[in-house]
N, C-alpha and C positions, 0 to 999 in steps of 0.2 A: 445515612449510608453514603459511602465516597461516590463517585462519580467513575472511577475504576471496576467497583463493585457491581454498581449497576450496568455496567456496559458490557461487562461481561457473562453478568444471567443475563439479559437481554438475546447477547450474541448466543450463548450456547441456547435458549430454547428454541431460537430460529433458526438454528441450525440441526438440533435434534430434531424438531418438529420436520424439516425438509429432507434429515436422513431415515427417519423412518417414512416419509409419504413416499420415499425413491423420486424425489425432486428436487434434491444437493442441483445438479447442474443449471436447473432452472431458475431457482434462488438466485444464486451467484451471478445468472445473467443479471437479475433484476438488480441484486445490490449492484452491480458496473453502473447499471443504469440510472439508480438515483445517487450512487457517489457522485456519475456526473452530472446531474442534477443539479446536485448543492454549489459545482461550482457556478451556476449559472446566476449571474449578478441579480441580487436583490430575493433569489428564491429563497437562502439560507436564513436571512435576516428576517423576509415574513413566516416560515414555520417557528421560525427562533423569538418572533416579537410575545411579549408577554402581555401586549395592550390586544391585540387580534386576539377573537374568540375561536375558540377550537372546533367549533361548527363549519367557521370560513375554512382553517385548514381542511380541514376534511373533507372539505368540498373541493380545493385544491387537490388536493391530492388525490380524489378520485377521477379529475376534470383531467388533470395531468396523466396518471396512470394506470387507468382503469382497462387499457385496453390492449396494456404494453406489460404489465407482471401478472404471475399469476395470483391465484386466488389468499394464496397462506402467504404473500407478500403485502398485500392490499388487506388482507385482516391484519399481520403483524402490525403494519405503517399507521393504521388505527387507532388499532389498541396501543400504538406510541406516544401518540395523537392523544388518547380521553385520559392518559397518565401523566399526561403535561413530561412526558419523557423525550420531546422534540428534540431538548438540548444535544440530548447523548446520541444524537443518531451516528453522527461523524464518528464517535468514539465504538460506535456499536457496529457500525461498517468494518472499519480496520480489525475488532475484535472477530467478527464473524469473516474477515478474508483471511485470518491468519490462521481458524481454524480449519476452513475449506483446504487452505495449502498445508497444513498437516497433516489432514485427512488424509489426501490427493499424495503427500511425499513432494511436494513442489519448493524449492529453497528458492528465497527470492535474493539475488546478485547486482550488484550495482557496478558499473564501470564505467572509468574515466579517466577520458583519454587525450595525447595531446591534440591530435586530431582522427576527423571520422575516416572508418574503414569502409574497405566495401564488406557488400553483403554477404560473398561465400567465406569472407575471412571473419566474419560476425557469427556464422551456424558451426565454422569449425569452432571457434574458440569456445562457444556453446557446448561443442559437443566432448569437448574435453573435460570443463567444467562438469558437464552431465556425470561423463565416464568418472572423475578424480572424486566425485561427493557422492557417486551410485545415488542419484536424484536429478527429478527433472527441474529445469533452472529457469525461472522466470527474469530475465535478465532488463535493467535501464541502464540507458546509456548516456552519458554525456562529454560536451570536450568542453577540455579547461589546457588553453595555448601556454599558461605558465609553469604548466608540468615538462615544458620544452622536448621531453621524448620519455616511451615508454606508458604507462599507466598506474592506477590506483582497483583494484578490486576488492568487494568487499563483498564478501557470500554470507548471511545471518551475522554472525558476531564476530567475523573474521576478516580481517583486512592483512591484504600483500600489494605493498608500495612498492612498486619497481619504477618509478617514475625519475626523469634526471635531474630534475630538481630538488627532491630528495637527499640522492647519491653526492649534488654537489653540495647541498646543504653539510651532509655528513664529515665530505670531505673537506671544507672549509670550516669545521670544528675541531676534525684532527689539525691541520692545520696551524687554528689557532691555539691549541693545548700544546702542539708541539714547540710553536714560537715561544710560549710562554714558560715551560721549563726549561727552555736554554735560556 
């Protein structure tokens, strides 16, 4: 079985299992909490070693989070754990947040910019996005200075470059097609 496939039964039973216990919200803290986890240098690499016995994770992992997720979290993480399914956990993370944010109606939005805004001009632009996709917008941001002005947005599968580097790109194509038939 692919690595797709499993990460996705994975996700949806932890997921079912948390929407019918009516503890979605609680789950989702926990997964925030060992996504960032895994970034934490050398944590990913021992759940992920194939020479470490599964006893030590486990031990880990309850040493680590026994006192910080709930219960259908610390049984899921386990039973990930005695299936040697450690690998997938990263893939079974992003699977089970994309279901929560479909769940939920939440569209996740990327923006980048030539430089940072302030904040009330951050929750309007938010709040238009909200209003223009009738969906609440979980928005990152970042700046990239050779966009020279303007922006790049991207909501799910949808990208609007208004950015001037862009526009100049553009315009120094017409340009050059136009030099080039005369």
């Amino acid at each position: 079985m692919n690595e797709s496939k499993i990460s996705v039964r994975y996700a949806k039973a932890l997921f079912s299992s948390a929407l019918e216990d009516q503890i979605l919200e609680e789950v989702m803290e926990d997964i925030k909490l060992v996504q960032s986890s895994l970034e934490i240098k050398g944590f990913k690499e021992y759940l992920e070693s194939p020479v470490i016995k599964t006893s030590s994770k486990s031990e880990l992992v309850r040493k680590v989070f026994k006192e910080r997720i709930s219960g259908l979290s610390m049984n899921f993480f386990e039973l990930l754990l005695s299936k040697n399914r450690e690998d997938y956990l990263g893939s079974i993370i992003r699977n089970f947040i994309s279901l929560y944010r479909e769940e939920k109606g939440i569209k996740s939005a990327s923006l980048t910019l030539a430089f940072n805004v302030s904040e009330d001009n951050r929750k309007k632009f938010i709040k238009l996005l909200e209003d223009t996709f009738k969906s609440k917008i979980e928005m990152q941001e970042s700046v990239d200075p050779e966009l020279i002005g303007g922006f790049i947005l991207k909501v799910e599968d949808e990208q609007f470059d208004a950015s001037v580097k862009t526009h100049l790109a553009k315009i120094r194509k017409k340009l050059l097609e136009t030099a080039i038939e005369n």
